[in-house]
C-alpha positions as a Python dict, from the first residue, in 0.01 Angstrom:
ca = {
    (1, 'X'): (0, 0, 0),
    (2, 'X'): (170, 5, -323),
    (3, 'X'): (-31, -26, -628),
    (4, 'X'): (137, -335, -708),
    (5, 'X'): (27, -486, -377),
    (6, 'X'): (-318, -432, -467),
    (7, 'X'): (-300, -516, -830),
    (8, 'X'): (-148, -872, -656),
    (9, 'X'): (-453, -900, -413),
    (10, 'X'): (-702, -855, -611),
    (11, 'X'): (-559, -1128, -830),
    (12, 'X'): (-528, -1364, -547),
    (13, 'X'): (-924, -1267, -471),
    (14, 'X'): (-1027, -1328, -797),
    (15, 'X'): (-839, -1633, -867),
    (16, 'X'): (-1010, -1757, -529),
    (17, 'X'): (-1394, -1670, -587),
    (18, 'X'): (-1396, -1698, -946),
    (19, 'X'): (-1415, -2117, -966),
    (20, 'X'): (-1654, -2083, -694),
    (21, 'X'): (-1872, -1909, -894),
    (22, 'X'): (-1811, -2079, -1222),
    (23, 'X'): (-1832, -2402, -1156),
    (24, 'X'): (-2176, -2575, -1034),
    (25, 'X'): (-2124, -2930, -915),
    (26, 'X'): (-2357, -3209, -1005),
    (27, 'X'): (-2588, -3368, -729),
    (28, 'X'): (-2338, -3690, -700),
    (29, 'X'): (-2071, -3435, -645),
    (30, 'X'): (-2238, -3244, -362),
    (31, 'X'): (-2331, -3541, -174),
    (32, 'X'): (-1946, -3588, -109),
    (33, 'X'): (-1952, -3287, 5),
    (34, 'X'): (-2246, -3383, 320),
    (35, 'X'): (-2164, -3330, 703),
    (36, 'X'): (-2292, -3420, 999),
    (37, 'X'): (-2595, -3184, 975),
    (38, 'X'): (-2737, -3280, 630),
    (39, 'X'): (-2705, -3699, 749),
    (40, 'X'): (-2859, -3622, 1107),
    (41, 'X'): (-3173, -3432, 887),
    (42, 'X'): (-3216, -3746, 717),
    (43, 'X'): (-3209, -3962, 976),
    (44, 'X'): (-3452, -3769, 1194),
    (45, 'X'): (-3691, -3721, 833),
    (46, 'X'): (-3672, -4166, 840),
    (47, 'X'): (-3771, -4133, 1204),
    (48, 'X'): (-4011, -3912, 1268),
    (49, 'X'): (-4175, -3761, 894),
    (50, 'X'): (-4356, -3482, 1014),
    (51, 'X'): (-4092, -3331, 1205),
    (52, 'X'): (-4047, -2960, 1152),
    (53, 'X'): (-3760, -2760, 1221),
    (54, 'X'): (-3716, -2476, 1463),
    (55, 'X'): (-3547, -2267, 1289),
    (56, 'X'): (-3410, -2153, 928),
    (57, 'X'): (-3110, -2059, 847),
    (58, 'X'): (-3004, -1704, 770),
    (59, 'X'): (-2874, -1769, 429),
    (60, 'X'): (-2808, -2141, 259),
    (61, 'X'): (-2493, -2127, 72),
    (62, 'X'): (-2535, -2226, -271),
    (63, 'X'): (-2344, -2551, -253),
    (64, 'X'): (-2185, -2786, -23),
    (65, 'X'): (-1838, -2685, -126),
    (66, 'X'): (-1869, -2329, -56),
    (67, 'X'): (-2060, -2418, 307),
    (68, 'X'): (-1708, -2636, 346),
    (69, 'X'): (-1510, -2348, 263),
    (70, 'X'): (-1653, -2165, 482),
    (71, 'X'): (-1574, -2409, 768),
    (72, 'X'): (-1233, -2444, 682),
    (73, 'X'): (-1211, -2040, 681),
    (74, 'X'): (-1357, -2022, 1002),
    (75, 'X'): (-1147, -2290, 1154),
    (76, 'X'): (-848, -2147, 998),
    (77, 'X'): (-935, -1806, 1159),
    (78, 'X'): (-977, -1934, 1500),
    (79, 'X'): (-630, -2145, 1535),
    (80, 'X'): (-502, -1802, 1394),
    (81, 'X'): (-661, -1576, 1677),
    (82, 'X'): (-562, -1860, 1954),
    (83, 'X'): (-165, -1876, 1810),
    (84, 'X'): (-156, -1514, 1817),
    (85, 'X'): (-287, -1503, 2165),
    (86, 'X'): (-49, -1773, 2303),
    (87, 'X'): (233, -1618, 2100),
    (88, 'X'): (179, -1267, 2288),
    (89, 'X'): (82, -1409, 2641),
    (90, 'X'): (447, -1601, 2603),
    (91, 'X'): (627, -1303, 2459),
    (92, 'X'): (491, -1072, 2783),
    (93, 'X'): (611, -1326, 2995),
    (94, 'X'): (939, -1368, 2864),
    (95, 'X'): (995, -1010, 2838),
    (96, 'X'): (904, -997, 3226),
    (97, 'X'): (1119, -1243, 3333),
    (98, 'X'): (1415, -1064, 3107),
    (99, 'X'): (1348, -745, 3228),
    (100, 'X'): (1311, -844, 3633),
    (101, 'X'): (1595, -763, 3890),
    (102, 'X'): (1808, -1030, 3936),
    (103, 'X'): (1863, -1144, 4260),
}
């Protein structure tokens, strides 16, 4: 890669992490930011208040945006992995079907 290429990337990185990092939201802030998860937790807590969980997560993300982003990322990556799959599976076959014998 050209130097400027990576000069550009690393901008694009940094302009992308750096308000993440910088900004900390306020607790009515994050509570926009609740999914299904955090709401079903609080509704089990109401129902039964001794209820433990069976497991902890790995790592807790240090707000609700970022756990969001994260989602989004992963979603993003997926459809991108399933269009590129679809895209080559049709390109194959239409390259098949140009290539075969005519009758």
């Amino acid at each position: 890669m050209k130097r400027q290429n990576l000069l550009l990337l690393a901008a694009v990185i940094l302009l992308t992490a750096l308000p993440l990092l910088l900004i900390k939201p306020t607790s009515a802030e994050e509570e926009l930011f609740t999914g299904a998860d955090g709401q079903a937790e609080t509704v089990i807590s109401e129902i039964e208040p001794g209820y433990k969980p069976w497991f902890a997560p790995l790592w807790e993300p240090p707000s609700n945006e970022i756990e969001s982003l994260l989602f989004g990322l992963q979603a993003a990556l997926g459809a991108g992995v399933i269009g590129y799959c679809l895209g080559l599976y049709r390109g194959r076959k239409l390259g098949r079907d140009h290539h075969a014998p005519s009758r």
